[in-house]
C-alpha positions as CSV (number, residue, x, y, z in Angstrom):
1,X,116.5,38.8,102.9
2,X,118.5,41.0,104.5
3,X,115.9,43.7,106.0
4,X,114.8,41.2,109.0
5,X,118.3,40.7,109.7
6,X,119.5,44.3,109.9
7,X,116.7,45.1,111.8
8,X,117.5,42.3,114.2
9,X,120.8,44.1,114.4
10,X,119.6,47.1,114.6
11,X,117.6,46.4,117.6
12,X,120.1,44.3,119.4
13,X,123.0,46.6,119.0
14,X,121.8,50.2,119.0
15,X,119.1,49.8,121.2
16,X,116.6,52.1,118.7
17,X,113.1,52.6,119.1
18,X,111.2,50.3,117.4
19,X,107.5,51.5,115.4
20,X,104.4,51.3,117.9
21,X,101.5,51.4,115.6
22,X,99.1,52.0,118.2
23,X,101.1,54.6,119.9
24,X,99.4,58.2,119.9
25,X,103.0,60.1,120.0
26,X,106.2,60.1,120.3
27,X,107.8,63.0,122.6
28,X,111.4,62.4,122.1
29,X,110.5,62.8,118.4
30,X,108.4,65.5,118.1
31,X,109.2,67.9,115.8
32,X,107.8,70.4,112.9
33,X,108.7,67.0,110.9
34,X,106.8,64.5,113.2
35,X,108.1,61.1,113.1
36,X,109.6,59.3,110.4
37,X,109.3,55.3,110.0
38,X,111.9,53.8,108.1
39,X,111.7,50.8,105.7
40,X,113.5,48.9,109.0
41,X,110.8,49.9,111.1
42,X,113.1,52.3,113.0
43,X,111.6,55.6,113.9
44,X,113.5,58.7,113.1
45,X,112.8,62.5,113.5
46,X,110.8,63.6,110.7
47,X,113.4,66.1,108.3
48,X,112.7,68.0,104.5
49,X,114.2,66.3,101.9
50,X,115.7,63.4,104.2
51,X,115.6,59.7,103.5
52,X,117.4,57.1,106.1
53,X,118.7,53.8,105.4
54,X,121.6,51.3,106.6
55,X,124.8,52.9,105.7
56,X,126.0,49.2,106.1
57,X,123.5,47.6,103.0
58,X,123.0,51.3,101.3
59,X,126.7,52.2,100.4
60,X,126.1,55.4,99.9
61,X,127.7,57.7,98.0
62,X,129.6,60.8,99.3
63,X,127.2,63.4,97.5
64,X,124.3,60.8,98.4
65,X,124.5,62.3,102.8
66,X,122.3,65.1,103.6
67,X,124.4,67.8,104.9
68,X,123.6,70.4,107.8
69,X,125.3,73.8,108.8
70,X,127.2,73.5,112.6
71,X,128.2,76.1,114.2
72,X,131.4,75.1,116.6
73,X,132.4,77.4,118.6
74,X,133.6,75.6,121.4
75,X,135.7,73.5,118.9
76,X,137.3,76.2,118.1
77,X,138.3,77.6,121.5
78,X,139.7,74.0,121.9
79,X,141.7,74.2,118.3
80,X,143.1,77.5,119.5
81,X,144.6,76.0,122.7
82,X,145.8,72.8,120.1
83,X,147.0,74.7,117.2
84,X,149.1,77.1,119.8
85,X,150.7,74.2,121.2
86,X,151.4,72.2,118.2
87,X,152.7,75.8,116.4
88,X,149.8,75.5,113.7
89,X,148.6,78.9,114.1
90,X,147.9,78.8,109.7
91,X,145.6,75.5,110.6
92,X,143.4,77.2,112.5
93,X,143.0,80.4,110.5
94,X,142.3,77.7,107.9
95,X,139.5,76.1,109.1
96,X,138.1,79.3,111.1
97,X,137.6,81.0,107.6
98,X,135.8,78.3,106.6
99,X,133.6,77.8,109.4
100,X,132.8,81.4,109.8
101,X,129.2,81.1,108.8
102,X,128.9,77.6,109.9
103,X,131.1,74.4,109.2
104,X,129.1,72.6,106.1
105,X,129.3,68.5,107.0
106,X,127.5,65.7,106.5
107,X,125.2,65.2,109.2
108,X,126.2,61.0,109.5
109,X,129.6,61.0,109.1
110,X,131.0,61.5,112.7
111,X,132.7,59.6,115.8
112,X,131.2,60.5,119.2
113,X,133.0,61.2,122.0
114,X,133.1,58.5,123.7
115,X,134.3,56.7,120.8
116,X,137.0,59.7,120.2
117,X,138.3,58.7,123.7
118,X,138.7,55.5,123.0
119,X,140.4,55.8,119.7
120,X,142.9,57.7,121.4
121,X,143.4,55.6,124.3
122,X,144.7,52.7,121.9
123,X,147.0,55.0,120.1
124,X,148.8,56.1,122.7
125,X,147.5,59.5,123.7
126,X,148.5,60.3,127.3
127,X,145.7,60.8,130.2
128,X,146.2,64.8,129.8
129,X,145.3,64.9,126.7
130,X,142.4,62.4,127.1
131,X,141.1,64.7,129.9
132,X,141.7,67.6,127.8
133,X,138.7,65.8,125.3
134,X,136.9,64.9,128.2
135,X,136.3,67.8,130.1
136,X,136.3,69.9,127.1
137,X,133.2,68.6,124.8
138,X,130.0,66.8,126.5
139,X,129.6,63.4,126.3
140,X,126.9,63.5,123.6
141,X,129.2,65.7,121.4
142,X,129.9,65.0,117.6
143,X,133.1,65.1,115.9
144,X,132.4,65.6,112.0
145,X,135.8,64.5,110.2
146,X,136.5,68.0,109.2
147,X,137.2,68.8,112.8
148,X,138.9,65.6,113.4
149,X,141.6,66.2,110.4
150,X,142.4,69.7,111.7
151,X,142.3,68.6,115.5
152,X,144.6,65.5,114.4
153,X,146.4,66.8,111.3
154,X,145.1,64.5,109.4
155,X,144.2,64.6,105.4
156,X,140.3,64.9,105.4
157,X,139.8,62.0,102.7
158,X,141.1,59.6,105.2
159,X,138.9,61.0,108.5
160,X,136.0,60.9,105.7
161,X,136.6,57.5,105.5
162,X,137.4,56.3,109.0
163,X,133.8,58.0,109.8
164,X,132.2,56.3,107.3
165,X,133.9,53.2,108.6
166,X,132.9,53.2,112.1
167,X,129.2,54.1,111.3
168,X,129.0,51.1,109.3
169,X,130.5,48.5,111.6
170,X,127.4,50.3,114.0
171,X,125.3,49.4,110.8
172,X,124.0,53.0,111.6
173,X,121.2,54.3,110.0
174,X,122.0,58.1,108.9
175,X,120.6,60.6,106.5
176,X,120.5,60.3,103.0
177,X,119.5,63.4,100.6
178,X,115.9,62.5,99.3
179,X,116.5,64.6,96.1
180,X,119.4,62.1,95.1
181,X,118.7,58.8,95.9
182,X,114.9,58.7,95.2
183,X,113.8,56.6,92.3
184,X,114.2,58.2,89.2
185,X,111.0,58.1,86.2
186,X,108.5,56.8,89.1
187,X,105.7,57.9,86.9
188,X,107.0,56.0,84.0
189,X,107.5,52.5,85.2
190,X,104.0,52.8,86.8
191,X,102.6,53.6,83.8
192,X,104.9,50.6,82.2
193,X,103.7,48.1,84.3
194,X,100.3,49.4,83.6
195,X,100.9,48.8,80.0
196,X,102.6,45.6,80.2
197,X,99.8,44.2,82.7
198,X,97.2,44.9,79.9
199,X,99.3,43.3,77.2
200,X,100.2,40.4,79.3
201,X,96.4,39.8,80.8
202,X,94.3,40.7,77.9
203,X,93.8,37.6,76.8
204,X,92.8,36.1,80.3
205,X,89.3,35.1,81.5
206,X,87.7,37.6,83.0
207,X,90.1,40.3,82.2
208,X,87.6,42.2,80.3
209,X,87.8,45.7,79.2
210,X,85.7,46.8,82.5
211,X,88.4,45.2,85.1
212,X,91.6,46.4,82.7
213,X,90.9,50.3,82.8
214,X,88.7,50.9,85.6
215,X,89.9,48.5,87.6
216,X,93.6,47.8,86.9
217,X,93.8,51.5,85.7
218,X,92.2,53.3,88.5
219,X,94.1,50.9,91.2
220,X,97.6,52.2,89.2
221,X,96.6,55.6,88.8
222,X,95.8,56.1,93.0
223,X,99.1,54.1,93.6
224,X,100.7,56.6,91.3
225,X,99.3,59.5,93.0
226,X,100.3,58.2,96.7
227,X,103.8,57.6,95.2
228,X,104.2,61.0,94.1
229,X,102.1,63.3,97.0
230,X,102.8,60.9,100.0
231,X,105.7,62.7,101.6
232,X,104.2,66.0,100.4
233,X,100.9,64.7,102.4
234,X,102.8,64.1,105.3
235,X,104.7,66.8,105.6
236,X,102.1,69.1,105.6
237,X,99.9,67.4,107.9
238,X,102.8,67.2,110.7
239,X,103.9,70.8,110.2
240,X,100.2,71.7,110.6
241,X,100.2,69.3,114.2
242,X,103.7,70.3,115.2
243,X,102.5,74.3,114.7
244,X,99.2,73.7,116.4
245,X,101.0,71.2,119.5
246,X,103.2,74.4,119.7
247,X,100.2,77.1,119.8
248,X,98.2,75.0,122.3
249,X,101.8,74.6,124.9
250,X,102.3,78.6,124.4
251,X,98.3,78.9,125.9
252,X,98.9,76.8,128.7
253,X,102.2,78.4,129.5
254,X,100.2,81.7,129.2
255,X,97.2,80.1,131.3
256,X,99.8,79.1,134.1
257,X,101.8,82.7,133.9
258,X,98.3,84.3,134.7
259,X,97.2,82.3,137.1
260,X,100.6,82.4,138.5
261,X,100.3,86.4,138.3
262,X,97.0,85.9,139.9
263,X,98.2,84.0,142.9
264,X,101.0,86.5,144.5
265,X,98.2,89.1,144.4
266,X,96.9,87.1,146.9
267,X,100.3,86.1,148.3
268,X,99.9,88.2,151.5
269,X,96.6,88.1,152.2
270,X,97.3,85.7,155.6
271,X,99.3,88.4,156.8
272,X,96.7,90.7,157.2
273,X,95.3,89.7,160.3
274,X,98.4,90.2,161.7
275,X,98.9,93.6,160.6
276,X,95.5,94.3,161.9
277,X,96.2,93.2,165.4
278,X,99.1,96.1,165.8
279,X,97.3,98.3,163.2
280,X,96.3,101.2,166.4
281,X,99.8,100.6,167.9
282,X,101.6,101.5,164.9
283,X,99.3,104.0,163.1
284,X,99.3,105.7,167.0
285,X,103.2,106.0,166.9
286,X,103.8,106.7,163.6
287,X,101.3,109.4,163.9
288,X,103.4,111.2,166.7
289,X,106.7,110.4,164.4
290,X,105.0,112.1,161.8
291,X,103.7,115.2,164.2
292,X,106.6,115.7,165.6
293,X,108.6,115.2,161.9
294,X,106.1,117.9,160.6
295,X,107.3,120.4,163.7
296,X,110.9,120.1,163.3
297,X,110.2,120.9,159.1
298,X,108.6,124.1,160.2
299,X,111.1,125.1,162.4
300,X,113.5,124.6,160.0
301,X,111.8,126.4,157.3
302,X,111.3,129.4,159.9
303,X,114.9,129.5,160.5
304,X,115.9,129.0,157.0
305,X,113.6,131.8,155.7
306,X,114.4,133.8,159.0
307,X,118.6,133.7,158.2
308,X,117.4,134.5,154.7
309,X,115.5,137.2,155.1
310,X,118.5,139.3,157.7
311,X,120.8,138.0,155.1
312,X,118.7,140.6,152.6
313,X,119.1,143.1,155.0
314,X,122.1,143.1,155.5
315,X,122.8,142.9,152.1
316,X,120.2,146.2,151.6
317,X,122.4,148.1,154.1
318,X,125.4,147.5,152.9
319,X,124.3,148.6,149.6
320,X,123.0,152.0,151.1
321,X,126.4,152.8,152.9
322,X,128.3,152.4,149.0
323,X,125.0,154.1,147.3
324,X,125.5,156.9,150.1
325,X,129.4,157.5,149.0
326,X,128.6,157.4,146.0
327,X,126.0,159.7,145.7
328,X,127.7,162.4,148.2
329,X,130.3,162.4,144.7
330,X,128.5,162.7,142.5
331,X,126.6,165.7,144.1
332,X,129.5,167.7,144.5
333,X,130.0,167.0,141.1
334,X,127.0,168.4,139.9
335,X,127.0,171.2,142.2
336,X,130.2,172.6,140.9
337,X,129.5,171.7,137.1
338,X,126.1,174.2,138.3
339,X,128.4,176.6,140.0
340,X,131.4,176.9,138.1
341,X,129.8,178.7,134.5
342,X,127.9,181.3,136.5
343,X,131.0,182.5,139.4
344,X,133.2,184.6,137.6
345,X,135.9,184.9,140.7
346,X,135.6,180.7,140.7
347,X,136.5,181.1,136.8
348,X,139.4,183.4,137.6
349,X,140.7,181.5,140.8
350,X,140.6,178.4,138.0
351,X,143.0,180.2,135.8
352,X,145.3,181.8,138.1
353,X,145.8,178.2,139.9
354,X,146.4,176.8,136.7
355,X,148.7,179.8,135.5
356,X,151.1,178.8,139.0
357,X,150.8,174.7,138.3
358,X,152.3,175.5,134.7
359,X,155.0,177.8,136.4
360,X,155.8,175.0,138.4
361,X,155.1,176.4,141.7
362,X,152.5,174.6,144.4
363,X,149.3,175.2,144.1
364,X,147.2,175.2,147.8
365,X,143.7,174.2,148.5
366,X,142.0,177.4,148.7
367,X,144.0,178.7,145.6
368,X,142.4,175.4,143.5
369,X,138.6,176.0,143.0
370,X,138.1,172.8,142.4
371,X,139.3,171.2,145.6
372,X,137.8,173.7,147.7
373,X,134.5,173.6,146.7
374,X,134.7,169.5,147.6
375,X,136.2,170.8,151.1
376,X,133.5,173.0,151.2
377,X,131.2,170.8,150.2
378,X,132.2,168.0,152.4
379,X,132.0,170.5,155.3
380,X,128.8,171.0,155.1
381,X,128.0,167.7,155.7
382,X,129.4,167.5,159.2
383,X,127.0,167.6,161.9
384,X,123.7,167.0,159.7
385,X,121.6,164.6,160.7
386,X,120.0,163.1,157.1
387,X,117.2,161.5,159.1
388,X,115.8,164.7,160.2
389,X,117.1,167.3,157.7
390,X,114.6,168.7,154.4
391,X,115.7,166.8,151.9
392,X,115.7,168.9,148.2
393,X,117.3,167.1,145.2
394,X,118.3,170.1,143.8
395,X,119.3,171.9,146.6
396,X,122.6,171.8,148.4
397,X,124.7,168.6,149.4
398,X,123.4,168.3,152.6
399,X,119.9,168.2,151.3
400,X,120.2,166.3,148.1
401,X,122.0,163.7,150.3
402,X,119.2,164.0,152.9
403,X,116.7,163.6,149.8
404,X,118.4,160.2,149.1
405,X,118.8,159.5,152.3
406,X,115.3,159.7,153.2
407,X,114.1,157.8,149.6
408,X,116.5,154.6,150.1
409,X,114.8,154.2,154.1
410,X,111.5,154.6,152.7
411,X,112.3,151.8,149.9
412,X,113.9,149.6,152.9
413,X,110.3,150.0,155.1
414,X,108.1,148.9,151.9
415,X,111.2,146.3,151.5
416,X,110.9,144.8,154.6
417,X,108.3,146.3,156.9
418,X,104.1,146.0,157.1
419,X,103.3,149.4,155.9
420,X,100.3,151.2,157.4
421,X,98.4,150.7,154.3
422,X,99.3,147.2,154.1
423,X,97.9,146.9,158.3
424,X,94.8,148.5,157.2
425,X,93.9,146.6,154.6
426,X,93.8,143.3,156.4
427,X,91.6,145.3,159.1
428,X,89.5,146.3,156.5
429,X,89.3,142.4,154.9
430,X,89.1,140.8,158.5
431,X,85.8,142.9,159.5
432,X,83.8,140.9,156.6
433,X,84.8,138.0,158.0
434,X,83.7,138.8,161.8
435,X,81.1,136.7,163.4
436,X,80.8,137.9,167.1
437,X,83.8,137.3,169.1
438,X,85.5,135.1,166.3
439,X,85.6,135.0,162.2
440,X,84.2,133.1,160.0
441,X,85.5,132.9,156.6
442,X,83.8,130.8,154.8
443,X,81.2,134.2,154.1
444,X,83.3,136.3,152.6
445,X,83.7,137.0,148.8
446,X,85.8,135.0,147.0
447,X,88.2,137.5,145.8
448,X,88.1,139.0,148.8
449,X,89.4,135.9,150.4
450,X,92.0,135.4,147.7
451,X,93.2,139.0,148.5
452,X,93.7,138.4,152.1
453,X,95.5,135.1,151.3
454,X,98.2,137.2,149.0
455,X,98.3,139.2,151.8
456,X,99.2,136.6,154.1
457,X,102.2,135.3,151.5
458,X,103.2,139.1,151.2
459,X,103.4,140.0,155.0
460,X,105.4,137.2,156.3
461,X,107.3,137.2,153.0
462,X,108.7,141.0,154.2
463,X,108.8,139.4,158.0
464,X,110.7,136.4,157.3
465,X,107.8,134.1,158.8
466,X,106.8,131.0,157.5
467,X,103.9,128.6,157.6
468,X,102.5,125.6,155.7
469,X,99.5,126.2,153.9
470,X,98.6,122.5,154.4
471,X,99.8,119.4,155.8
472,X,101.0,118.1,152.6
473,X,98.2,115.5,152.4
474,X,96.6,114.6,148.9
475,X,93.1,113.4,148.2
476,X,92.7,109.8,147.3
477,X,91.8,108.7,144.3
478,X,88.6,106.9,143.4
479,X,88.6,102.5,142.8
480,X,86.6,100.6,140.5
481,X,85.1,99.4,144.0
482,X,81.7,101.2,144.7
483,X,82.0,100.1,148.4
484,X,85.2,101.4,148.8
485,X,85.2,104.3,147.2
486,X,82.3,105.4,149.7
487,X,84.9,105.0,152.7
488,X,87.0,107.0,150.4
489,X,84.4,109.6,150.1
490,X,84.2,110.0,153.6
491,X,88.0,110.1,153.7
492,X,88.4,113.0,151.3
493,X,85.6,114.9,153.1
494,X,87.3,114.9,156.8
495,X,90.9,115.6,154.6
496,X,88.6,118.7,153.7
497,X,87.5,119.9,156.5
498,X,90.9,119.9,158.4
499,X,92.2,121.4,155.7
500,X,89.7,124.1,156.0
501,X,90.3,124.2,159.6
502,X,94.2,124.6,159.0
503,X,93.2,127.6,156.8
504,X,90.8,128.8,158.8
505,X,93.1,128.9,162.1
506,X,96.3,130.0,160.0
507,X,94.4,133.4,158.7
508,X,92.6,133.6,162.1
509,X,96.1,134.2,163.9
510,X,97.2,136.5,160.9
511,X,94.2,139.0,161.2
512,X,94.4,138.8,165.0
513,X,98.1,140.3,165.2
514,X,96.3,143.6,163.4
């Protein structure tokens, strides 16, 4: 008597969705549980091990309410700011090391909000605090009463029960755990009533033996077997549709995304024709940008490996002047290490200066052997002229150092000159390539052509003369279009031929200056 009632309520009060039985989905209720038609008619998201009923006509038990995991972490930032105030700092260390890995509550037992606000309107609360709620949590926000007795210092038997409370008086249908309030020995009364239905009927008309067992029986065993596999049935079946709803919206987002994808390919294809209406303008200026860019890199280059290269010979002189003091030592050196065994009135000069030093008397220049034969030596390098003079390296100073003299200038013109062999060379290389008046090098051997190219680098290497090999341009690479990569074709041919050109021109200048 009282289901019509409640679900008169129900409807009238709480506004919930009543069962279409024509109705091919539900949207707000989808879910890898589907939808789930209570015995009031009332739809409800499908859940595992979930019943629903009236908390109002059910009275249900405290360990009857299915229980979730929430995880509340704005709650907490809003306890912090509460428990500070209130000097409750062991409250919240409480309750944050029990929701750590999610606050354990019964999904049902709750106030919202709205009906939080109010409570604390009629007790009293100022508008601050009210506001504090308010612009904290969103409207659609659920306090469990585990978060209401540490927000309110409250014991949590008596928030328990002032949730429960309030649900009812909403007659609020909330979740119930399946495994605990299901019928207990379902198999067993069925087959009771079975039983008794024989005992009772058996003596009936036409309640034969044919209509008690395969009628009666088989009727009672397939309402057995719904009773038992129904929610196994359809749980199944709307995982299977939920999974397969979910696969078919992940195609179409994937359809969309490519097509999507597609379309900004083609975003700026209306811009084209105005690109092509200033495409000789720009390509004409840019061009000169770019010749005139290319010039100013060469010069720089030539001035860069110009400074480089006097740098180098600077350097190369500057290391002949200390090699050349050097070296006029060390010669003297030698020359009286030669000298010294083989003169006997050197030997006895030696020991008669050396007799006077240890007498304590000065010793002059020409009494000391060894300071007059550097005199000497020195001496005889006055007036020379090292270019000129026959250089010996084991003759005296003057010539050894003329000898040295002579070797380091001859390493400086290899260094940094075109030698005569070098010059002839290239006249030898540039006469296979002469065709009349001008030369053509596209006959000559290969590795004579390599030859005369290492030339080339070797030449203005010693000069301190620089030139690009090539304009820097690459070859373009071939498309999956046919048509286009003919134009490419052509492309890559002329890039050829100027390069050869460049080439061509480059060595025709180098062989010319020989």
């Amino acid at each position: 008597m009282l289901a019509p009632h409640a679900r008169r309520a129900l409807r009238a009060r709480c506004g919930l969705q009543a069962r279409a039985f024509w109705n091919v989905s539900l949207p707000a209720l989808q879910g890898p549980g589907g939808a789930h038609i209570t015995k009031y008619h009332i739809v409800k998201p499908g859940k595992d091990n979930v019943d629903y009923d009236d908390f109002l006509i059910a009275l249900p038990e405290r360990d009857h309410l299915a229980s979730f995991t929430k995880e509340v972490p704005l709650f907490l930032r809003y306890l912090k700011v509460v428990t500070d105030q209130e000097a409750r700092p062991e409250a919240f260390a409480a309750f944050l090391e029990r929701a750590k890995t999610g606050l354990v509550v019964e999904s049902d037992v709750y106030i919202s909000a709205d009906e939080l606000l109010a409570i604390m309107w009629k007790n009293g609360y100022s508008e601050q605090e009210r506001n504090a709620v308010q612009f904290t949590f969103p409207a659609d926000y659920k306090f469990h009463y585990p978060e209401l007795s540490v927000m309110f210092d409250i014991p949590e038997e008596d928030t328990y029960k002032f949730c429960m409370r309030t649900r009812m008086e909403s007659s609020h249908i909330g979740e119930l755990d399946f495994s605990k309030v299901k019928r207990q020995g379902l198999i067993r009364d069925h087959w009771l009533i079975f039983g008794t239905g024989l005992l009772i009927f058996k003596s009936f008309p036409f309640f034969n033996y044919y209509f008690g067992v395969k009628v009666f029986g088989t009727s009672m065993w397939c309402w057995t077997m719904w009773s038992v596999l129904n929610r196994f049935v359809a749980k199944t079946c709307r995982r299977n549709e939920y999974m397969a709803a979910q696969k078919t919206a992940q195609d179409v987002m994937d359809g969309e995304d490519a097509i999507v994808n597609s379309m900004r390919r083609f975003a700026n294809d209306a811009k084209c024709v105005e690109y092509l209406k200033t495409f000789k303008q720009d390509s004409e200026s840019k061009i000169g940008d770019y010749r005139k860019a290319l010039v100013m890199k060469m010069k720089d280059d030539l001035t860069e490996r110009a400074a480089k290269q006097l740098q180098a010979i600077s350097s190369f002189e500057a290391s002949m002047g200390s090699a050349m003091q050097e070296l006029v030592v060390r010669e003297a050196a030698a020359s009286f290490k030669e000298k010294f065994p083989q003169d006997k009135a050197m030997q006895d000069k030696a020991f008669l200066a050396a007799v006077k030093g240890l007498g304590g008397a000065a010793v002059e220049t020409s009494e000391d052997p060894v300071a007059s034969h550097f005199a000497a030596a020195f001496k005889s390098l006055q007036g020379v002229d090292l270019a000129t003079a026959k250089g010996n390296a084991s003759g005296t100073l003057a010539e050894r150092v003329a000898f040295a003299q002579q070797a380091k200038e001859a390493e400086f013109k290899q260094t940094f000159m075109v030698t005569a062999a070098e010059a002839e060379e290239v006249r030898s290389l540039a006469s296979k390539a002469k065709s009349g008046q001008d030369y053509d090098f596209s006959k000559m051997p290969a590795d004579a052509l390599a030859r005369l190219e290492s030339l080339y680098v070797s030449i203005n290497a010693k000069v301190g003369y620089s030139l690009p090999d090539s304009l820097g341009s690459q070859p373009i690479a071939a498309t999956s279009d046919s048509a286009a990569n003919t134009y490419v074709d052509k492309v890559n041919a002329q890039l050829s031929s100027a390069m050869a050109g460049l080439r061509d021109a480059r060595l025709k200048a180098f062989v010319q200056a020989f």
